[in-house]
C-alpha positions as CSV (number, residue, x, y, z in Angstrom):
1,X,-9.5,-24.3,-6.9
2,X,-6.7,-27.1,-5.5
3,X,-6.8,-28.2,-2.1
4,X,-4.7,-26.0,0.1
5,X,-2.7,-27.9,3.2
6,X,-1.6,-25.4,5.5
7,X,1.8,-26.7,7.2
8,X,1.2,-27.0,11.2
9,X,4.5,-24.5,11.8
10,X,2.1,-21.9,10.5
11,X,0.7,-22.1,14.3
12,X,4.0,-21.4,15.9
13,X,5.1,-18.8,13.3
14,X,5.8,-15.4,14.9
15,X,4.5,-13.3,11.6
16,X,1.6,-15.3,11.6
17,X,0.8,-14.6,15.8
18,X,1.7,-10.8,15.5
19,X,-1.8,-10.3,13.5
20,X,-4.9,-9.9,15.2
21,X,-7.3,-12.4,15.5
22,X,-9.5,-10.5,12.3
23,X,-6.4,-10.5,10.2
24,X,-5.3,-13.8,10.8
25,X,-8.8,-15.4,10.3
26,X,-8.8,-12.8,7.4
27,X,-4.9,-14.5,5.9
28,X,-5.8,-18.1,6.7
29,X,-8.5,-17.8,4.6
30,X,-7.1,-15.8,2.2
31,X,-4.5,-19.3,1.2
32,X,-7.3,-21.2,-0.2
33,X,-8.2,-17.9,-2.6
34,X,-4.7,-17.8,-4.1
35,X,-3.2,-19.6,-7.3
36,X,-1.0,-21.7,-7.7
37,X,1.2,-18.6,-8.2
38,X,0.3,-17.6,-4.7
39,X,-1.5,-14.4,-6.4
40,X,-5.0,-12.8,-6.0
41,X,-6.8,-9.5,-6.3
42,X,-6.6,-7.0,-3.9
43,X,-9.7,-5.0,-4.6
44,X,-11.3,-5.0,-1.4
45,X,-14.8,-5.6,-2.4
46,X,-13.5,-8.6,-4.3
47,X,-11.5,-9.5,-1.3
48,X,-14.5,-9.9,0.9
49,X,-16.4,-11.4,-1.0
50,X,-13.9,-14.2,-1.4
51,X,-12.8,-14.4,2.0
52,X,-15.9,-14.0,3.8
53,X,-18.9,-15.4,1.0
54,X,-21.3,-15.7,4.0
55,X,-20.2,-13.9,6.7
56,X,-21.2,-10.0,4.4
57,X,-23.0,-9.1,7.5
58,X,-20.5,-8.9,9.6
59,X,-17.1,-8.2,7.7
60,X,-17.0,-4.8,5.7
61,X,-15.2,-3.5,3.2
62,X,-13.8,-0.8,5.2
63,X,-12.3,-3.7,7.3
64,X,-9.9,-4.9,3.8
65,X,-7.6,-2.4,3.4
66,X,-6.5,-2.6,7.4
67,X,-6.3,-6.4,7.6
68,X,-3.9,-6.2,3.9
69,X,-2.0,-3.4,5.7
70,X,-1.8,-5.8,8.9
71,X,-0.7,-8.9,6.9
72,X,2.1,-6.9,5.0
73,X,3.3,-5.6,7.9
74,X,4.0,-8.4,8.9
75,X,5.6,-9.7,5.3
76,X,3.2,-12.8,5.3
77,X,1.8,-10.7,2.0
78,X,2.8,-8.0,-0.5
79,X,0.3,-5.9,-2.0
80,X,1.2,-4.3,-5.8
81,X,-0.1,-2.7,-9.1
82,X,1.2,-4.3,-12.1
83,X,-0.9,-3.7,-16.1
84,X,-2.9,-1.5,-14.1
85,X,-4.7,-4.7,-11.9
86,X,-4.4,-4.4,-8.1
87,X,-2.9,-7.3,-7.0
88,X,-1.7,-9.5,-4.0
89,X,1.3,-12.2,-3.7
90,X,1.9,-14.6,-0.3
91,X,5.1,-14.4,0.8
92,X,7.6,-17.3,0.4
93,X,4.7,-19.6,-1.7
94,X,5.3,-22.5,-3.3
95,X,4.1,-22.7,-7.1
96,X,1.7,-24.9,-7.8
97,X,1.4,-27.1,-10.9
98,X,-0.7,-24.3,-12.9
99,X,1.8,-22.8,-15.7
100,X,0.1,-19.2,-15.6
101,X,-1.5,-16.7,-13.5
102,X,-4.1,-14.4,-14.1
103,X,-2.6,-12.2,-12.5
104,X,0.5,-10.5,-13.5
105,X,3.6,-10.6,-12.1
106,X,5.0,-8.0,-9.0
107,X,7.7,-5.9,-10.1
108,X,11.4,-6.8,-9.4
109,X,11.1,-4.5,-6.6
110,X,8.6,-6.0,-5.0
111,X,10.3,-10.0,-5.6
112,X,13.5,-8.2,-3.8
113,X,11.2,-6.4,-0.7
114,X,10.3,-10.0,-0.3
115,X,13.5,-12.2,-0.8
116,X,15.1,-9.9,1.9
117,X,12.5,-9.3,4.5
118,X,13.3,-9.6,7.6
119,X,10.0,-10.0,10.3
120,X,11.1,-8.7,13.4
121,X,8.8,-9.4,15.9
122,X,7.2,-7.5,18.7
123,X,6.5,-9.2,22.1
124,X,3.5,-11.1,22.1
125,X,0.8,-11.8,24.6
126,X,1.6,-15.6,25.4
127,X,-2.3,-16.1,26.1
128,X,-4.3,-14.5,23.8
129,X,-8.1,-14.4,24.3
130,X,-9.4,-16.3,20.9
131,X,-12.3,-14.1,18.8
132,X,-12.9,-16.9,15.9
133,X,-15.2,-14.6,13.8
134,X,-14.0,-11.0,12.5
135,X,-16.3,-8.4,14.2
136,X,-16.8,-5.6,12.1
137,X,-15.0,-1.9,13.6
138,X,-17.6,0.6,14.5
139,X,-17.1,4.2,13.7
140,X,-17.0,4.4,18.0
141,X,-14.8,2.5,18.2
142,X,-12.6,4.0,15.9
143,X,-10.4,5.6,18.0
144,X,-9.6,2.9,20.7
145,X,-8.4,0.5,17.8
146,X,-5.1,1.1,16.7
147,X,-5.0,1.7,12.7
148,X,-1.7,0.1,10.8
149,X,-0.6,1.7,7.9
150,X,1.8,-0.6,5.6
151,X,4.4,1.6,3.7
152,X,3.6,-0.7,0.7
153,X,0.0,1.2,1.0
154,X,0.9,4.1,1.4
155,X,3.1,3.6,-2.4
156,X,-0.1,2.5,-4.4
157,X,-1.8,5.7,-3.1
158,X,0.9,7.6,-5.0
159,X,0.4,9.2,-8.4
160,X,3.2,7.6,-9.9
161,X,4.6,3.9,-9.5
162,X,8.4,3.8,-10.2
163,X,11.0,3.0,-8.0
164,X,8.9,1.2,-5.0
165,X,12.2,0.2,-3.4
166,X,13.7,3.5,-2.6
167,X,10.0,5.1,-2.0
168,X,9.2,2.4,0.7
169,X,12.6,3.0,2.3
170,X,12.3,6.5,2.5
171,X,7.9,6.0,3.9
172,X,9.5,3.7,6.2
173,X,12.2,6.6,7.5
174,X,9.2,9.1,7.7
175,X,7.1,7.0,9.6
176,X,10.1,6.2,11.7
177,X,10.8,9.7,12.9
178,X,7.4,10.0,15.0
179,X,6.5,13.2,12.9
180,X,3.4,11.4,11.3
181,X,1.2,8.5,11.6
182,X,0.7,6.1,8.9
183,X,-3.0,7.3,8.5
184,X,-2.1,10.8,8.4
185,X,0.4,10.1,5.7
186,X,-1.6,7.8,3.8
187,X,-4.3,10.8,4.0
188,X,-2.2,13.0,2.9
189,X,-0.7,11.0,-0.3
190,X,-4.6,10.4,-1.0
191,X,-5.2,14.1,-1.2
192,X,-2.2,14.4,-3.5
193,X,-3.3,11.9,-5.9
194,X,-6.7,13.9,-5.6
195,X,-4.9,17.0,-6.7
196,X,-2.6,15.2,-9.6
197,X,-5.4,13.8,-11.1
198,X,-6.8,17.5,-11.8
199,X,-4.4,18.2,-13.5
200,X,-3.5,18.9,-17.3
201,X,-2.6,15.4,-18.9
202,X,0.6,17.3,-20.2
203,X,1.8,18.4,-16.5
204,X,1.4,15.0,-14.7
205,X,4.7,13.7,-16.2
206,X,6.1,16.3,-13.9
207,X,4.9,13.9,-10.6
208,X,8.1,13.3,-8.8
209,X,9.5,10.0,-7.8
210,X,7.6,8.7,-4.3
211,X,10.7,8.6,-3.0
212,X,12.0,12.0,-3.9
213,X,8.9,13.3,-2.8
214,X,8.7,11.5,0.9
215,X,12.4,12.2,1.4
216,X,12.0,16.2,0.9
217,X,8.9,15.8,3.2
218,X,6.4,17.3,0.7
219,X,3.5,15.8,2.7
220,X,3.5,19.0,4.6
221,X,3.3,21.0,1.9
222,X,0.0,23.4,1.9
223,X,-2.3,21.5,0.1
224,X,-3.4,24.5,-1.8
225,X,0.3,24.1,-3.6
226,X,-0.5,21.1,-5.4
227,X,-3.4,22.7,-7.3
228,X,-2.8,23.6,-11.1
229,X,-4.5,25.4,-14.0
230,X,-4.6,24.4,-17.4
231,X,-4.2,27.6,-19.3
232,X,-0.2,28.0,-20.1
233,X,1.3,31.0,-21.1
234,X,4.0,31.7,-23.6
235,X,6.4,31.1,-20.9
236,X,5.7,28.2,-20.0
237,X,3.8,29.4,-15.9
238,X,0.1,29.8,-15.5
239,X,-2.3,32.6,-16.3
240,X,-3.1,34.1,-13.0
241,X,-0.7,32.2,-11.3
242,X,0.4,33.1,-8.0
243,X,4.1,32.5,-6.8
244,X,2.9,32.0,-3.3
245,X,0.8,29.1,-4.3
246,X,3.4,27.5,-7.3
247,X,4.2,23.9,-7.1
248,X,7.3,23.1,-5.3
249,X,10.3,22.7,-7.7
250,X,8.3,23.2,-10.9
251,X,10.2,23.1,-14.0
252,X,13.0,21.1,-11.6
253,X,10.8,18.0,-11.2
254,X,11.8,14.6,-13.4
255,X,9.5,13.5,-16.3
256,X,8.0,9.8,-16.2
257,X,11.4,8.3,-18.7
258,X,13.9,10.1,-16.0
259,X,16.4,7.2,-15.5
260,X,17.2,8.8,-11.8
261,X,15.9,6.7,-9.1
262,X,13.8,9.1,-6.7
263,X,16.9,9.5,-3.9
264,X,17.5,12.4,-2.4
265,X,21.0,14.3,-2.9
């Protein structure tokens, strides 16, 4: 691993104060994990262990996903799945002298979420209280500590990765309009995936684009709807099926080659 030197503007950088002392403690450390591609794994029991080697006693895995969520919030990081390995990429890194990564590459999406990101910052305490060493979140104290929710999360939860421009923009929209909470939607995108993977290898090319999906506000579809069988009848529905419980826009949703790009008419 090369020796890292962290520039000293880091300390006055507004994306870099807006974490909490956890995350920060969590990113700083995270720089001397990356290659010289700025890349890393984002498995979060492979991110502790990396981060925090001998501190497992008081960092938990839970803790991983919230302090990524955190740092991508605040575009210091982009989380993404590429060759099916979860992966991570700093923001705005300079390439080392390696000439490959093991890790593969982010989509073009993701290199043009973080060409054009824009942080816009929040007001900040101009005398933070310092906590140097990542205390762990009890299940108490769950509800008294705000949870963040990155958009860019809530698109690896989804069944189908395609179009993670246009599917962040329209997470980003949903959250916007108050009607859900990043948890919540993250929840239910989890219980989605749940649902897809159930069902018949031949009907999962009929997953819609995220962004189709999140713009038409099928979150708040009744779970129940996103259940399938696998026997098929001659014409094509289920045996047994119920109308009252058939997937939304079956036989209208886009296959995994569609060329369209998720937005909503």
């Amino acid at each position: 691993m090369p020796n890292r030197y962290i520039r000293a503007s880091a300390i006055e950088s507004e994306a870099v104060n807006s974490l909490s002392w956890q995350a920060e403690v969590f990113y700083r450390r995270l720089l001397n994990r990356v290659d010289d591609f700025g890349r890393f794994t984002s498995i979060p029991a492979l991110l502790r262990a990396a981060t925090f080697p001998l501190q497992l006693d008081r960092v938990r895995e839970a803790d991983m996903p919230r302090l990524l969520a955190e740092c991508e919030k605040a575009g210091l990081l982009f989380v993404y799945t590429a060759e099916g390995k979860r992966c991570l990429v700093v923001n705005k890194w300079e390439q080392g002298r390696a000439k490959g990564s093991e890790y593969p590459a982010p989509s073009a999406d993701v290199c043009e979420q973080m060409r054009t990101y824009v942080y816009g910052c929040l007001q900040m305490s101009p005398t933070p209280t310092p906590t140097p060493i990542p205390t762990p979140i009890s299940d108490s104290d769950s509800d008294t500590v705000p949870s963040i929710v990155s958009a860019g999360a809530i698109y690896e939860a989804f069944p189908k990765k395609v179009g993670r421009a246009e599917a962040v923009k329209a997470i980003e929209r949903t959250l916007k309009a108050g009607t859900i909470t990043g948890p919540a939607l993250l929840a239910k995108v989890q219980a989605y995936a749940a649902a897809v993977a159930t069902w018949p290898e031949a009907d999962r090319r009929f997953v819609p684009h995220p962004a189709t999906w999140f713009n038409r506000g099928s979150f708040d579809d009744d779970p129940a709807t996103w259940a399938r069988g696998d026997v098929r009848t001659a014409n094509g529905g289920f045996a047994g099926e119920v109308a009252s419980v058939r997937p939304q826009g079956w036989g209208n949703e886009l296959p995994l080659n569609s060329n369209d790009d998720g937005r909503s008419a």
